[in-house]
C-alpha positions as CSV (number, residue, x, y, z in Angstrom):
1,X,122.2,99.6,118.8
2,X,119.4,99.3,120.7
3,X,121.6,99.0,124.1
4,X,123.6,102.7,123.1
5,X,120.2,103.9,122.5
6,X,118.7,103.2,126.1
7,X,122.0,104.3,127.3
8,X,121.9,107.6,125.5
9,X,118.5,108.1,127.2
10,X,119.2,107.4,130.2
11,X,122.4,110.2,130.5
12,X,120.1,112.5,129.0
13,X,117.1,111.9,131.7
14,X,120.4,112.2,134.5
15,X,121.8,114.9,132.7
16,X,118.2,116.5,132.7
17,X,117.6,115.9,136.4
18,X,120.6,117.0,137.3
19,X,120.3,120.3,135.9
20,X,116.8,121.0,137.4
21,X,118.8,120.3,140.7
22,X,120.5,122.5,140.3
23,X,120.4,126.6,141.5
24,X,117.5,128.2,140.3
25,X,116.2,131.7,139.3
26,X,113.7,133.3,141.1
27,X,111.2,136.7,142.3
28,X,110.3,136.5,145.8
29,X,108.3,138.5,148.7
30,X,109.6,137.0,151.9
31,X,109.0,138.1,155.3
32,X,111.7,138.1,157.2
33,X,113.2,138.8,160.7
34,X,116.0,139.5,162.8
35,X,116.4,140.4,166.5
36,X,112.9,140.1,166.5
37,X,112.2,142.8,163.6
38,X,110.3,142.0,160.9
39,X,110.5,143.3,157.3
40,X,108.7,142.2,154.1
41,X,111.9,142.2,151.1
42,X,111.6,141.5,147.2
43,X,114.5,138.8,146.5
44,X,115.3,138.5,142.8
45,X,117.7,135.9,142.3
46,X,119.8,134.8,139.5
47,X,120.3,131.0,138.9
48,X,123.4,130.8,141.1
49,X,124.6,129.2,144.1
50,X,126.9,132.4,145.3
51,X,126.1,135.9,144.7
52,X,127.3,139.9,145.4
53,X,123.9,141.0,146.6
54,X,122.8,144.3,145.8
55,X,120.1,146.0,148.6
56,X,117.9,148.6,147.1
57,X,115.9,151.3,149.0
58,X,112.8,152.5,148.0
59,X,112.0,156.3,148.2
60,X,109.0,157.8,150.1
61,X,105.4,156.9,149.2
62,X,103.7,157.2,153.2
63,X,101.2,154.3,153.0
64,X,102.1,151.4,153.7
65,X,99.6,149.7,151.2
66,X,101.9,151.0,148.2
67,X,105.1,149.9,149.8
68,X,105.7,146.6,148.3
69,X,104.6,148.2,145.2
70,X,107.1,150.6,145.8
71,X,109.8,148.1,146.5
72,X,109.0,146.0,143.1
73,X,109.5,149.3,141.0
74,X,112.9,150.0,143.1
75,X,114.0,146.9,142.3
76,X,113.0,146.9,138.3
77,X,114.8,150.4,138.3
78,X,118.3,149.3,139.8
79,X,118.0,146.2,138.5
80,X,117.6,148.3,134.7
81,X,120.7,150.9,135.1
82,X,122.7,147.5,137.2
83,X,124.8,145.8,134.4
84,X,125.7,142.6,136.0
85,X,123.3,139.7,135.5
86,X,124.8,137.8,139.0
87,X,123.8,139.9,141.7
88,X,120.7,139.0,143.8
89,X,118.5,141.8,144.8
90,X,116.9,142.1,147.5
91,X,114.6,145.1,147.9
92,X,113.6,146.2,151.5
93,X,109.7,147.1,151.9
94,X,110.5,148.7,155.0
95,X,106.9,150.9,156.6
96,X,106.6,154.3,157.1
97,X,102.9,155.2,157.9
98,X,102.8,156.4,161.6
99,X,106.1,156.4,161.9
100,X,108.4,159.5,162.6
101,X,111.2,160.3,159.7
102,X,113.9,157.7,160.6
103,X,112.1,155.6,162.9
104,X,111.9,153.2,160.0
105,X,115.4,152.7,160.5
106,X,114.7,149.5,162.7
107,X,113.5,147.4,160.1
108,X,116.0,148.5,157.3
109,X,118.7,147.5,159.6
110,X,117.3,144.5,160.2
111,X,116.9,143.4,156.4
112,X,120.7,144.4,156.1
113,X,121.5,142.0,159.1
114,X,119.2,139.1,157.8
115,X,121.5,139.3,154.7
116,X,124.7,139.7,156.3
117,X,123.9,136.5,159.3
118,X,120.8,134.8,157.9
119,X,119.9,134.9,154.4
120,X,122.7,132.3,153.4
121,X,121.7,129.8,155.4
122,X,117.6,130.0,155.0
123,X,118.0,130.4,151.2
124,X,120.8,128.0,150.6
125,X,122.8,130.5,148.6
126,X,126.4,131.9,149.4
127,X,126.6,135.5,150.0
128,X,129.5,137.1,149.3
129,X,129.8,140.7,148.7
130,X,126.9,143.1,150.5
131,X,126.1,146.6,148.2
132,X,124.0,149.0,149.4
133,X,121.6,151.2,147.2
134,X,118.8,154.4,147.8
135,X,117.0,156.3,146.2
136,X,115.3,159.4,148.0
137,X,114.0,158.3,151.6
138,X,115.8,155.3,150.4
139,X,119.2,157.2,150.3
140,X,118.7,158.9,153.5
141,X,118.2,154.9,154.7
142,X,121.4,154.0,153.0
143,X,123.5,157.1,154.4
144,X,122.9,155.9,158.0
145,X,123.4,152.6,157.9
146,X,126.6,153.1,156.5
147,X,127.2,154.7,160.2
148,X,125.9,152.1,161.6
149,X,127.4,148.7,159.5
150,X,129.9,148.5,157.0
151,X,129.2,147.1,154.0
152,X,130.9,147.0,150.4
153,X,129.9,149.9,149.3
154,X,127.0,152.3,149.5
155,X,125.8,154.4,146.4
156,X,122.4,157.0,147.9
157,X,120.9,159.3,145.2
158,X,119.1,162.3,146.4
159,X,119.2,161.5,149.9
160,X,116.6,163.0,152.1
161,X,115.4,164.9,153.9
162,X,118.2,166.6,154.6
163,X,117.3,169.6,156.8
164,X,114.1,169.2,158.4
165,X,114.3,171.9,160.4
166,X,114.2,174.0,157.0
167,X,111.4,171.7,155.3
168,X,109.3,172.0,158.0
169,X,109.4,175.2,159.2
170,X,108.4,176.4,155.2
171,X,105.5,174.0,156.1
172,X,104.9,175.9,159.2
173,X,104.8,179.5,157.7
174,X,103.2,178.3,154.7
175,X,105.3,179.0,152.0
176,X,104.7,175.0,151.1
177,X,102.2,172.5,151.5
178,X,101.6,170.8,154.5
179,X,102.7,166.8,154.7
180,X,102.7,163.8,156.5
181,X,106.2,163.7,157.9
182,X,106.2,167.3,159.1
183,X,102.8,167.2,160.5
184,X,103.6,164.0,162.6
185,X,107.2,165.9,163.8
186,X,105.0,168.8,164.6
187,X,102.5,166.8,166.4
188,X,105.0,165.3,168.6
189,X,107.6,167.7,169.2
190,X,105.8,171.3,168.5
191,X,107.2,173.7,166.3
192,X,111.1,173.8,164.3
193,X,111.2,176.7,166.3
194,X,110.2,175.7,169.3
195,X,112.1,172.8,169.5
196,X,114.8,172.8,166.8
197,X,116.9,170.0,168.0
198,X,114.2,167.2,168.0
199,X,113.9,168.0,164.1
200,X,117.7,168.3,163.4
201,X,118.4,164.6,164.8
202,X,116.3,163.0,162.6
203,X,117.9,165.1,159.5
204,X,120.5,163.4,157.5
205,X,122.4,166.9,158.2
206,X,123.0,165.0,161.6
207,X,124.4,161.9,159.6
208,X,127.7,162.7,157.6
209,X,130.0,161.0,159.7
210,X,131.7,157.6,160.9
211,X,131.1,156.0,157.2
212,X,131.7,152.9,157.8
213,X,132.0,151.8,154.0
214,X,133.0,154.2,150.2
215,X,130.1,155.8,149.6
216,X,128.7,157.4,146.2
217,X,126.3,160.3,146.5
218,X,124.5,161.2,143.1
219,X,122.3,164.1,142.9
220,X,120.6,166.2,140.1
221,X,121.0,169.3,140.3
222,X,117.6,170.5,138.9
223,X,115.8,168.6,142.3
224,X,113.3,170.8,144.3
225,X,113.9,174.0,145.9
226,X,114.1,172.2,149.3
227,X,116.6,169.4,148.5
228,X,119.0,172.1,146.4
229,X,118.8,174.5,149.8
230,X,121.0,172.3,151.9
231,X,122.5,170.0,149.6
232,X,126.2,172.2,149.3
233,X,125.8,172.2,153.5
234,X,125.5,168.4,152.9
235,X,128.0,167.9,150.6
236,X,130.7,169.8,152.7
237,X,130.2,168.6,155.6
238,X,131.1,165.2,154.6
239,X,133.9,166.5,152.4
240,X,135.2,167.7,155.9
241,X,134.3,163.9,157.7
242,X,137.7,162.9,159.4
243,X,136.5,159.5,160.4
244,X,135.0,158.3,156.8
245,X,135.8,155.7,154.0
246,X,136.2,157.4,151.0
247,X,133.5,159.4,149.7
248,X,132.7,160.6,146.1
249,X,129.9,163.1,145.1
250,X,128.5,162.7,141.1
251,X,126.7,166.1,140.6
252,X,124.3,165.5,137.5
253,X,123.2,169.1,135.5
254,X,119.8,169.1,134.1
255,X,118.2,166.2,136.0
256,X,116.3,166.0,139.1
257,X,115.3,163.9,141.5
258,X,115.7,160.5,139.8
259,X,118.6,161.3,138.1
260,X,120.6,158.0,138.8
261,X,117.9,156.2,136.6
262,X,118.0,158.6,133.5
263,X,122.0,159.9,133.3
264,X,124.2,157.8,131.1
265,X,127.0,159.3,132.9
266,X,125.6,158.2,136.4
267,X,124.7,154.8,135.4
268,X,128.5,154.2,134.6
269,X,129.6,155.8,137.9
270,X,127.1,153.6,139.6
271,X,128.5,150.0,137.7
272,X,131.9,151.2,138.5
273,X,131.4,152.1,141.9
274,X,130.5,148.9,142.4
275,X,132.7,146.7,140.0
276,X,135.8,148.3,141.3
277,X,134.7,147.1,144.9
């Protein structure tokens, strides 16, 4: 008796060890880098050895002391409307203090490519599928890389700005308050008027072809005055892309700006957009 006993301890003690072994659940920051950009991300991990990995975006908030802030509350809010419990997120704290609109792009791209190449390998996970999520500044992120790399799928709500040349030049006359992104355009290119072009490359306007991957636009339709101007100009002209992956639009009526997070009906189109992929 004695002999089944010690026995029975000593499979329980394995069995124990074996399962602490064993993958492990976890919140991260990490800093990490790729082609010599570097990039603070969130990584929250499910105890798994292979995952889907879902990248989130956050949207605009100019200092860069409130961006890992920023990207803990992006993450909480995908992570709440996202209803798989296996993906890993990672959420991309990528700087935008003295930085022009877009510039930023250098170290979001760089968090996608430590994913794609690295992040198997330094965090001894699989990767397997790569999703791509926005919100904001954060969807405008999302839009171009999806020009840039493909991806399994790309969902961007509210993506913006859209037409700088419009946001700025109300700035200009007045007709809104001044801000940091048009201020630093104006400082280093002059006027929308002046110099028009300079602020139309750096609009997503100047981004709604050569998808690389399906893409899922969601945006309420009770957003600001500025985003509502050019969103059907948007909208069309990637209805008219040639040289896209399939594209769907998810127009929400009665919500604004964050209406991915509060919409029943786009938190289903978002969990299918992505479970069908």
């Amino acid at each position: 008796m004695r002999v089944i006993l010690l026995f029975s301890l000593f499979f329980a003690a394995c069995k124990k060890d074996k399962n602490q072994e064993g993958p492990q659940a976890y919140r991260i920051t990490k800093n990490i880098s790729y082609n010599n950009v570097s990039v603070d991300v969130v990584i929250d991990k499910p105890a798994l050895a292979e995952v889907d990995v879902l990248m989130v975006y956050h949207g605009t908030v100019q200092f860069d002391d409130s961006i890992l802030v920023a990207a803990n509350n992006t993450l909480d809010g995908f992570k709440n409307i996202l209803d798989r419990k296996d993906m890993m997120i990672v959420s991309v704290a990528y700087p935008e203090e003295n930085l022009l609109m877009g510039d930023n792009i250098l170290q979001s791209e760089a968090a996608l490519l430590w994913v794609k190449n690295k992040a198997s390998q330094e965090l001894n996970i699989m990767v397997k599928k790569i999703f791509l999520a926005g919100h904001s500044q954060g969807g405008y992120i999302v839009t171009r890389l999806n020009t840039m790399h493909p991806t399994n799928g790309v969902i961007a709500n509210a993506p913006g700005p859209l037409n700088l040349i419009y946001r700025c030049g109300l700035e200009e006359g007045g007709q809104i308050p001044s801000g940091i992104t048009c201020t630093a355009l104006q400082n280093t290119y002059g006027s929308t008027t002046s110099n028009p072009d300079a602020y139309f490359q750096r609009s997503l306007l100047n981004f709604t072809s050569g998808f690389k991957s399906d893409i899922l636009f969601t945006q309420g339709l009770n957003d600001g005055s500025v985003q509502m101007y050019s969103w059907p100009t948007f909208k069309q002209q990637i209805l008219n892309c040639t040289d896209c992956q399939q594209t769907e639009f998810l127009e929400i009526p009665g919500l604004g700006h964050s209406s991915l997070f509060y919409s029943a009906t786009a938190k289903s189109e978002f969990n299918r957009f992505i479970n069908s992929r």
